[in-house]
C-alpha positions as CSV (number, residue, x, y, z in Angstrom):
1,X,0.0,0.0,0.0
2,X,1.3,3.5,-0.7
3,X,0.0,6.7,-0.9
4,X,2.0,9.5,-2.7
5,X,1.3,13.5,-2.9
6,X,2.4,15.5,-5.3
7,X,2.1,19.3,-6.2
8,X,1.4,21.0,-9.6
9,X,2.4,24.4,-10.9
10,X,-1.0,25.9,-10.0
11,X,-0.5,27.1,-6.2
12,X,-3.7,25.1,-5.3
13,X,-3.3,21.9,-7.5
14,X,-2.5,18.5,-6.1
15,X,-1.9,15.2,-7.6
16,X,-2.1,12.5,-5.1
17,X,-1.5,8.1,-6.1
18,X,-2.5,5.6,-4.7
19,X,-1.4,1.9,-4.8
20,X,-1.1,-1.4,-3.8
21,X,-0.2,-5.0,-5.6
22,X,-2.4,-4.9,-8.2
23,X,-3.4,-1.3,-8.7
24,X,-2.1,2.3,-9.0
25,X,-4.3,5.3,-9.3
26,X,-3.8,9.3,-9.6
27,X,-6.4,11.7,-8.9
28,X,-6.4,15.6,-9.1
29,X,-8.0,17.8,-7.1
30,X,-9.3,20.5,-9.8
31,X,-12.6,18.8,-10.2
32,X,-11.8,15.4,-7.8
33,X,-10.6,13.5,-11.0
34,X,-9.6,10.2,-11.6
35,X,-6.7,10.9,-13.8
36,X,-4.7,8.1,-14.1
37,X,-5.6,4.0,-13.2
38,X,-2.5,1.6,-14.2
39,X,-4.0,-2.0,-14.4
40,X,-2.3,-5.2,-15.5
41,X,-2.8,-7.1,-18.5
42,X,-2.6,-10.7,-19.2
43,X,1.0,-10.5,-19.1
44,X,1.2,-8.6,-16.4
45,X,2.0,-5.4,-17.7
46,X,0.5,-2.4,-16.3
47,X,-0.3,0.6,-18.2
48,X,-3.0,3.4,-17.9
49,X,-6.5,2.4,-19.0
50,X,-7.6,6.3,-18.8
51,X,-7.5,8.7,-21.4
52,X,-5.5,11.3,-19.6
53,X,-4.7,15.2,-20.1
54,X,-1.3,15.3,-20.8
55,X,-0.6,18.6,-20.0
56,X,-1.2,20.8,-16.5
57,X,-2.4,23.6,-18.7
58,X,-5.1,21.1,-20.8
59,X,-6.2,20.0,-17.6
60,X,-7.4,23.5,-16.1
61,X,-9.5,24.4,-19.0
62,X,-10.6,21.1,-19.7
63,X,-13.6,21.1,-20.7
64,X,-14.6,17.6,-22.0
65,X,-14.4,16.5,-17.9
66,X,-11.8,14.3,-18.3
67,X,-12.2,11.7,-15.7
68,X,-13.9,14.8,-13.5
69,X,-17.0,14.4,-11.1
70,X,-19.5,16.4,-12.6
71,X,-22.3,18.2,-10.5
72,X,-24.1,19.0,-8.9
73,X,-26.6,17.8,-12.1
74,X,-24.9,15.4,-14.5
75,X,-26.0,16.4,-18.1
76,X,-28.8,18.9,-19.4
77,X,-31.6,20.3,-17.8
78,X,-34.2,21.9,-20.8
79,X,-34.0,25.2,-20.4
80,X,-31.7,25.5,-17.5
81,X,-35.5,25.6,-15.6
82,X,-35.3,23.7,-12.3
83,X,-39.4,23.8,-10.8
84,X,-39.1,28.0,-11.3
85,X,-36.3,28.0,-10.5
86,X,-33.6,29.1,-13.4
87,X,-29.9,27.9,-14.1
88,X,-27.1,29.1,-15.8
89,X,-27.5,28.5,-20.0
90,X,-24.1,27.0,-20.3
91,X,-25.1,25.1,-23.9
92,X,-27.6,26.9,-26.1
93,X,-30.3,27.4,-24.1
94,X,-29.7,24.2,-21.8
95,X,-27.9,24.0,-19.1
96,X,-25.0,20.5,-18.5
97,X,-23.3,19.3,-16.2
98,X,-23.0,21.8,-13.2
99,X,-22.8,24.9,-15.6
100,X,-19.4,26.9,-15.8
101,X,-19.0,26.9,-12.1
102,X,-19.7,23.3,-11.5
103,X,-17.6,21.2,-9.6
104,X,-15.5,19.6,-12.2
105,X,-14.0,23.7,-12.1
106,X,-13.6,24.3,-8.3
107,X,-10.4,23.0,-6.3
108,X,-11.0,20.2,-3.5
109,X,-9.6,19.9,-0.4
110,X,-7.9,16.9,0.0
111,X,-7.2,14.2,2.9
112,X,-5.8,10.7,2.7
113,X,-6.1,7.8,4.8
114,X,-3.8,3.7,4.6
115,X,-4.8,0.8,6.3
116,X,-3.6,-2.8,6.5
117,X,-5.8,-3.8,3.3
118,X,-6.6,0.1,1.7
119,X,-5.3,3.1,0.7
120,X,-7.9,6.3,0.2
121,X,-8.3,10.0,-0.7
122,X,-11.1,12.0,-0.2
123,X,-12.1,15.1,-1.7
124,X,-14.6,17.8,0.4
125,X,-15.7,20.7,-1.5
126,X,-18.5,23.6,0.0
127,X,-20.0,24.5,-3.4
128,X,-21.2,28.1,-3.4
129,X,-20.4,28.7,-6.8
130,X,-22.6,26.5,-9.4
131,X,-25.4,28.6,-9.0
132,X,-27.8,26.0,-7.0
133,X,-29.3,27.1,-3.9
134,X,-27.3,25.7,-0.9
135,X,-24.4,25.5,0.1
136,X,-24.3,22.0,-0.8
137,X,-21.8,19.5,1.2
138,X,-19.8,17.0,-1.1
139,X,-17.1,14.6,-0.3
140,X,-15.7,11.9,-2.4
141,X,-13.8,9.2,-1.5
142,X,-11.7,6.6,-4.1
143,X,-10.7,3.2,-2.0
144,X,-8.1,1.0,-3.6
145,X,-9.0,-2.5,-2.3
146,X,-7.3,-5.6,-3.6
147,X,-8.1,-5.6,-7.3
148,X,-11.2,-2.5,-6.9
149,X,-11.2,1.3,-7.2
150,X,-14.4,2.2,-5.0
151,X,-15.9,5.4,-6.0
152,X,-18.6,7.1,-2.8
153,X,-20.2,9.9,-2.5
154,X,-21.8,12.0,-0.3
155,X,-23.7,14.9,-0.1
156,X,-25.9,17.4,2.0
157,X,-27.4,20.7,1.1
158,X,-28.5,23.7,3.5
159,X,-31.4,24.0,1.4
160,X,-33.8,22.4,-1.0
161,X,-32.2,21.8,-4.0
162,X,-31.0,18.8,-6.9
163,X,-28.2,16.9,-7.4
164,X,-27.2,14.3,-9.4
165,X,-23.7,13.8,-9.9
166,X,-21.5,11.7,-11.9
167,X,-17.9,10.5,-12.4
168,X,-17.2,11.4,-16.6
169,X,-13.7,8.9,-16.7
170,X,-13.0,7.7,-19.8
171,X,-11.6,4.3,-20.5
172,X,-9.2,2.2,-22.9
173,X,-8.3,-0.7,-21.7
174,X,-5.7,-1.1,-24.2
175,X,-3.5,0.2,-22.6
176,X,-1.8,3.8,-22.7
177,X,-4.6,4.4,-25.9
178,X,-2.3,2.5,-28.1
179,X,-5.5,1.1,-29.9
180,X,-8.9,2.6,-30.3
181,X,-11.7,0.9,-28.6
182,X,-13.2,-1.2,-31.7
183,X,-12.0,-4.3,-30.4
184,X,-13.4,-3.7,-26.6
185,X,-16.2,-5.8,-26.1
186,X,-19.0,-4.6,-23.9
187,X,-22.1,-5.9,-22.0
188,X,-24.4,-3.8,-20.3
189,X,-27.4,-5.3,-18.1
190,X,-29.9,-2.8,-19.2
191,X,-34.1,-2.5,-20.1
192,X,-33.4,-0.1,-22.9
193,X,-32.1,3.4,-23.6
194,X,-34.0,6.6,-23.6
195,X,-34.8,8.4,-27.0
196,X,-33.4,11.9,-27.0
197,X,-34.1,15.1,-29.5
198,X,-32.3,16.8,-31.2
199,X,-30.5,18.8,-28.0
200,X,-29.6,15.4,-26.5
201,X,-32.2,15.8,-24.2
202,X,-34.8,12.7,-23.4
203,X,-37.8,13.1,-25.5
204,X,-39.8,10.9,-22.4
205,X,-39.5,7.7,-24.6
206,X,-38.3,4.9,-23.2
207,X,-36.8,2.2,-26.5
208,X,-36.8,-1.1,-24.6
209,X,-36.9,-2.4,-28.6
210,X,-34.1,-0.8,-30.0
211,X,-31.6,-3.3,-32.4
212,X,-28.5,-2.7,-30.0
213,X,-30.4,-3.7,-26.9
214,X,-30.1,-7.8,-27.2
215,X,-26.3,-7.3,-28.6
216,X,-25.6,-5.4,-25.4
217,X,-27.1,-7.5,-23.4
218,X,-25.1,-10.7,-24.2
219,X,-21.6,-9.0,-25.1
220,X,-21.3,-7.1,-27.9
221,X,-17.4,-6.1,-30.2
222,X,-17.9,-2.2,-30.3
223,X,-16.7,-2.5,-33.9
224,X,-20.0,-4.4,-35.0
225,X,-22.4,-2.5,-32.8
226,X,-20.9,0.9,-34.7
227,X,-21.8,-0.9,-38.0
228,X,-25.6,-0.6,-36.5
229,X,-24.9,3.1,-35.0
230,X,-21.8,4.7,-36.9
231,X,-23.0,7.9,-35.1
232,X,-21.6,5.8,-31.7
233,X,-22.6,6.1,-28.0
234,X,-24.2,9.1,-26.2
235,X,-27.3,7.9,-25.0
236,X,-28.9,6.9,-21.1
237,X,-29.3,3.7,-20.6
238,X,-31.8,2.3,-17.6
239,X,-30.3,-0.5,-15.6
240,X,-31.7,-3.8,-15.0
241,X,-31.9,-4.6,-11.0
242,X,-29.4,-6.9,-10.5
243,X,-27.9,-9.3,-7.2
244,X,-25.5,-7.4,-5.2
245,X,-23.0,-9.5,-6.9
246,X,-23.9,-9.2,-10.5
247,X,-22.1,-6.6,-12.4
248,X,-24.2,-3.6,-14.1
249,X,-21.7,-3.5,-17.0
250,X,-18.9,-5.0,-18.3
251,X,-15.9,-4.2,-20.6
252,X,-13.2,-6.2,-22.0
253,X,-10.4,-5.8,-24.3
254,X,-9.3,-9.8,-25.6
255,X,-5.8,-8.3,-26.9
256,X,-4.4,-7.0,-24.1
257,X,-6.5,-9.4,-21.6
258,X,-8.4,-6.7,-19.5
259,X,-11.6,-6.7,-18.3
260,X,-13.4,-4.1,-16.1
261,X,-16.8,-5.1,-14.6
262,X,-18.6,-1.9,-12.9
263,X,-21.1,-2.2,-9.9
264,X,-23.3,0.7,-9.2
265,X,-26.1,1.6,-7.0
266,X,-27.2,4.2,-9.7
267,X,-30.0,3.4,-12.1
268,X,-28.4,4.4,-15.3
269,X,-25.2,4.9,-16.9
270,X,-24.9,8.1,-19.4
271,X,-22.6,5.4,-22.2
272,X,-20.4,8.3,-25.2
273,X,-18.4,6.2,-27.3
274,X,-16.2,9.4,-28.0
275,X,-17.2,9.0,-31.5
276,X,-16.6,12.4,-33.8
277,X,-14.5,13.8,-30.7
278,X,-11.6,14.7,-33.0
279,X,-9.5,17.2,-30.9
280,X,-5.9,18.9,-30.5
281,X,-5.7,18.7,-27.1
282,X,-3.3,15.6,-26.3
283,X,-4.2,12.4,-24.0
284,X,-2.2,9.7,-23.2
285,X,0.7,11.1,-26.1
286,X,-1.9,11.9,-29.0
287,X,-4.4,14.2,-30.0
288,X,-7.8,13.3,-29.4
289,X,-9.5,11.4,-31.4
290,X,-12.7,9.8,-32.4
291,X,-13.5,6.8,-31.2
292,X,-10.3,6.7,-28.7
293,X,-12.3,6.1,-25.5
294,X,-16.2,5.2,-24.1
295,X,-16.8,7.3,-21.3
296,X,-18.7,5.5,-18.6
297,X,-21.0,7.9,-16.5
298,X,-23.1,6.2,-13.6
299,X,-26.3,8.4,-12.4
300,X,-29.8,8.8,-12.2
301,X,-31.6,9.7,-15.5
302,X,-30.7,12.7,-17.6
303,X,-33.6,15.6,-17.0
304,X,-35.6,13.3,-14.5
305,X,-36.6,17.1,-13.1
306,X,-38.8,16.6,-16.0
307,X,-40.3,13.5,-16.1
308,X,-40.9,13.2,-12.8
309,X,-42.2,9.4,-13.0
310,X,-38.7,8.1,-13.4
311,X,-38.0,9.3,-9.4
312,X,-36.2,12.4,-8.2
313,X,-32.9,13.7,-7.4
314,X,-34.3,16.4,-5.3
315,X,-32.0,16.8,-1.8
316,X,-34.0,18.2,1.3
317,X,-32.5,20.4,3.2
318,X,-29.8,19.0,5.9
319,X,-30.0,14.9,4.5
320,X,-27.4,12.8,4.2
321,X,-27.3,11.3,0.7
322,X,-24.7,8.4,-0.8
323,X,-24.0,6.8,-3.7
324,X,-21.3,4.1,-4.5
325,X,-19.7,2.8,-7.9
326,X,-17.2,-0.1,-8.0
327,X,-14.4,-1.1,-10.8
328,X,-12.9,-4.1,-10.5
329,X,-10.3,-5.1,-12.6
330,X,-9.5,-9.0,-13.7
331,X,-7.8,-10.5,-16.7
332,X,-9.2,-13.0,-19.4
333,X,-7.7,-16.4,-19.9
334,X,-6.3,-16.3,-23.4
């Protein structure tokens, strides 16, 4: 077990790693990232199976939220309206993701803590800044434990208000992005996906009989399923309820032997294949490019503020709320 902190060039940016036998992690405090996660593969290699910012400067005006948590709402609210009450317009005349203040662009504070079988960081932030009433109370803590990165959250606010964060990490289990993720295979245990407009925002239309829905369910090669959708993945997809042991999703990636299963007590995961995101900025020693890495985003439904029959994410005033997300990390027999 280790535990490692590290400043940047910015007075108030911190890099801190974690690591035991089988895992090494880095996370950054500008917007509680995960930034790095070095995972074996078959042959026992480790390499990083995150697209990550290469440079400091990237990673401050990043915004594509590069492995950030994103909040205190996770994707777009129509018309930035919020039951009367109005948000910033941050894309068109939508609001995403926290707006410009969100917390994927405030510092955290930062406090570590080892045991005999863990190693953990936890971020704290006192968000007065995205423009939701509060304050609102968030910590994060990532565990590395054995062969697992545990994600939890939680979260309070001193007044009524809605969150619904996410973690927006993007994965290529590859290794260091030396392939694209055509060969990855991927499994989701889901009841369908939910139809969006042309804004990206849910049209209230649940697809429980869309064509990719029986491929994803029993493993599907991302290189065939873009053959059905060359536009690629951006779409919500609602999660089956599973056994505490059963995995929500699964990816794998035969050449290099790594597979990823992801628990989550979330009911859906926001799935972007990356596809189209052709970019200068540099990750892992390249430019961006299309199809490089599927983001994997746990949370409640997109815009549930208005459709109110899929549940809530409304906080009362001085609750306690939680959420957890598990990766595990394994490799195939080949």
């Amino acid at each position: 077990m280790g535990i490692k902190i590290e400043s940047g060039n910015h007075p108030l940016l911190k890099k801190i790693t974690l690591s035991n036998d089988y895992l090494t992690a880095t996370f950054v405090n500008y917007g509680a990232r995960m930034y790095e996660l070095w995972a074996p593969d078959a042959h026992f290699k480790h390499e990083n199976i995150l697209l990550t910012l290469d440079k400091e400067e990237q990673l401050l005006t990043d915004t594509s939220f590069f492995g950030a948590v994103v909040g205190p709402v996770a994707g777009r609210i129509r018309e930035g309206e919020c039951h009367n009450y109005s948000l910033e317009k941050n894309e068109k005349k939508h609001h995403i993701h926290g707006g410009s203040n969100g917390w994927s662009f405030q510092f955290w504070s930062v406090t570590t803590a080892e045991g005999k079988d863990f190693s953990r960081v936890s971020f704290s932030l006192i968000d007065t800044l995205s423009g939701y009433p509060g304050p609102i109370h968030v910590t994060v803590h990532y565990t590395l434990e054995k062969n697992q990165l545990i994600m939890e959250m939680d979260y309070w606010a001193e007044k009524q208000t809605w969150i619904n964060p996410t973690s927006h990490t993007y994965f290529n289990l590859s290794g260091n992005g030396k392939r694209k993720i055509q060969e990855h295979f991927l499994t989701v245990k889901t009841k369908g996906l939910l139809e969006l407009d042309k804004d990206k925002l849910p049209t209230g239309k649940l697809l429980t009989s869309s064509k990719i829905i029986p491929l994803l369910l029993k493993e599907v090669r991302l290189s065939d399923l873009f053959q059905i959708i060359p536009q690629g993945l951006d779409d919500p997809f609602i999660l089956k309820t599973l056994t505490k042991n059963e995995p929500n999703l699964i990816l794998s990636e035969p050449l290099s032997g790594r597979k990823l299963e992801i628990f989550t007590d979330q009911p859906s995961f926001v799935l972007f294949s990356t596809t189209g995101f052709n970019s200068p900025i540099t990750v892992t020693g390249q430019k961006m490019c299309s199809q490089l890495g599927l983001a994997i985003e746990p949370q409640h439904l997109p815009d549930i503020l208005h459709f109110p029959h899929w549940g809530t994410i409304e906080a009362l005033p001085n609750t306690r709320y939680t959420r957890k997300t598990i990766y595990q990390f394994s490799t195939l027999d080949l």
